[in-house]
C-alpha positions in Angstrom: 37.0 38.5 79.3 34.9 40.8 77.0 34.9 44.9 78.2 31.7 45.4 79.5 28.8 46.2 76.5 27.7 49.6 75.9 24.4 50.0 78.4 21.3 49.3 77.0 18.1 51.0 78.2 15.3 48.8 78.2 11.7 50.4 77.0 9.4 49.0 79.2 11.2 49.9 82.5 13.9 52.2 81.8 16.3 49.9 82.7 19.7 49.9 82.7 21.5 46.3 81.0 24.8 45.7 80.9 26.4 41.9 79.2 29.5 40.5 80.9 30.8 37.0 79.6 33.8 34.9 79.5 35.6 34.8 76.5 36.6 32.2 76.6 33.1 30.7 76.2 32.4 32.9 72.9 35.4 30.9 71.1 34.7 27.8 72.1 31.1 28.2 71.2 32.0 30.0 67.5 34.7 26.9 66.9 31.6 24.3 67.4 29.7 26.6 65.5 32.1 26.4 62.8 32.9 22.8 62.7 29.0 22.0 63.1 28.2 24.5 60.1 31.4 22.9 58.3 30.2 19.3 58.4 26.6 20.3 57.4 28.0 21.5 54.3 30.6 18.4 53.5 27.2 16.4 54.4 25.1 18.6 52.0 27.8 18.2 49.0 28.2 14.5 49.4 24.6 13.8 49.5 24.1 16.4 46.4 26.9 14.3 44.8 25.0 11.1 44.9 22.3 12.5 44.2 23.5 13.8 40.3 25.3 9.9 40.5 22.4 7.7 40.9 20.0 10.7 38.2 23.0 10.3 36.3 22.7 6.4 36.3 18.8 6.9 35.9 19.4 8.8 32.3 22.0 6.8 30.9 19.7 3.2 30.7 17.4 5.7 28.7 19.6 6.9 26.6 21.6 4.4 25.8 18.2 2.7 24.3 17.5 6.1 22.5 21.3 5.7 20.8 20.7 2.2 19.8 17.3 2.7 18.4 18.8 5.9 16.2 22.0 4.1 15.3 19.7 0.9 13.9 17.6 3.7 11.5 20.4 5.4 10.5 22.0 1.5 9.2 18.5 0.9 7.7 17.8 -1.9 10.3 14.7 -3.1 12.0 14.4 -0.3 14.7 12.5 -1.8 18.1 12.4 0.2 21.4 11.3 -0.9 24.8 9.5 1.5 27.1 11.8 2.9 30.4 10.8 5.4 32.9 12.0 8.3 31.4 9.1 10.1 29.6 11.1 11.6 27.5 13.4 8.6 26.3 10.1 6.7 25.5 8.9 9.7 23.2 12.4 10.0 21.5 12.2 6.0 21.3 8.5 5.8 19.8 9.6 8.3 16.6 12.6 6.5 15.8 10.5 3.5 15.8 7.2 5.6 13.6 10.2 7.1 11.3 11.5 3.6 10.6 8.3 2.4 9.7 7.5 5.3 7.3 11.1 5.0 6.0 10.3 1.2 5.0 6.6 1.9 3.8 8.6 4.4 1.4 11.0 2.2 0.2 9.0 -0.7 -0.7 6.6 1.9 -2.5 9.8 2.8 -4.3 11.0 -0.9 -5.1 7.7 -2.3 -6.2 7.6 0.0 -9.8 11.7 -0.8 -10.0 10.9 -4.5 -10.2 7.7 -3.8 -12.2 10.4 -1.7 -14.7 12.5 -4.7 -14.2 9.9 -7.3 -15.2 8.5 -5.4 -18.2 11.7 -6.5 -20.6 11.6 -9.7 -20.1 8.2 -10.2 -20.2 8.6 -8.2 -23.6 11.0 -10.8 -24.3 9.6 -13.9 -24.0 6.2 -12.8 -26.0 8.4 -11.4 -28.6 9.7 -15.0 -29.1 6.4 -16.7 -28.6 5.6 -14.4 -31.5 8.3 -15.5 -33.4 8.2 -19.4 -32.7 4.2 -18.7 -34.4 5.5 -17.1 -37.2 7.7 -19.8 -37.5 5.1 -22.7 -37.2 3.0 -20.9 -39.9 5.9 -20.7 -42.1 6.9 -24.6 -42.1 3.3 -25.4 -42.2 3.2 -23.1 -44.9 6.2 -24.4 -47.0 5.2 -28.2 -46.6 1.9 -28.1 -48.6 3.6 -25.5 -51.1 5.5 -26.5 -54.3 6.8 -23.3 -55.2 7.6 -20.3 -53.7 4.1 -18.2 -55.4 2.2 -20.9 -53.7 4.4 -20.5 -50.0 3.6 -16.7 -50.5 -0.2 -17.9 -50.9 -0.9 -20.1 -48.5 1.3 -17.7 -45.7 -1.0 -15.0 -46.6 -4.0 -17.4 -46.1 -2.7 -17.9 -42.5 -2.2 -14.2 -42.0 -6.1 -13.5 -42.7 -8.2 -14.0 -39.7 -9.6 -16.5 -38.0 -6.8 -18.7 -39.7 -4.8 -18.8 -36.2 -7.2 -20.4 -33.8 
């Protein structure tokens, strides 16, 4: 047993109190205290615990999506992303999918004068012999009706003038 508690006065009544109790009953009641307070805790931390697992599993869908979408820009593939609950993902996920469309209106902007560069030459090319393949007619025709070479130099001339190439 407990000594006896200092007296109390009461203030209403002037009282005198004095607390007497098994001690017993105070250990008993602290070690069920204890263990009750204990197992609140281990309950707390477990349910904490799958808490953070099943958020954990609730961002990783999201991200994983985000990754895929950024690794298919960054490889200069199609880039598509589908919506998922995460707000943020979806954001992330809609400018990968604005930046990829920029990035190819870019670079066909940038092939379309590399394939006019490209067609220019040959287009050069082919008018250059066109050219040619006249100035060639003009000259057979030329030498045919000519006897000599004053009268080639003559009648070439005449198809030079013009209105002689219709």
């Amino acid at each position: 047993m407990f000594p006896p508690s200092s007296p109390s006065t009461a203030r209403c009544c002037n009282w005198r109190v004095f607390v007497w109790a098994p001690k017993n009953g105070f250990e008993a009641n602290g070690r069920a205290a204890f263990w009750l307070v204990l197992g609140f805790l281990a309950v707390a931390v477990l349910s904490l615990a799958a808490a953070a697992f099943a958020a954990g599993r609730g961002i990783q869908e999201p991200a994983r999506r985000v990754l895929a979408a950024a690794q298919a820009l960054g490889e200069g593939k199609p880039v598509s992303f589908k919506r998922t609950q995460m707000g943020e993902a979806n954001v992330l996920g809609a400018a990968l999918v604005e930046a990829a469309g920029r990035i190819a209106t870019r670079e066909k902007a940038l092939r379309e004068p590399e394939q006019h560069t490209r067609l220019l030459p040959r287009e050069l090319s082919h008018r250059s012999k066109n050219l040619l393949a006249v100035i060639e007619a003009m000259a057979r025709q030329s030498d045919r009706s000519s006897s000599n070479r004053a009268e080639f130099l003559e009648h070439f001339s005449a198809h030079r003038q013009p209105g002689a190439i219709a």
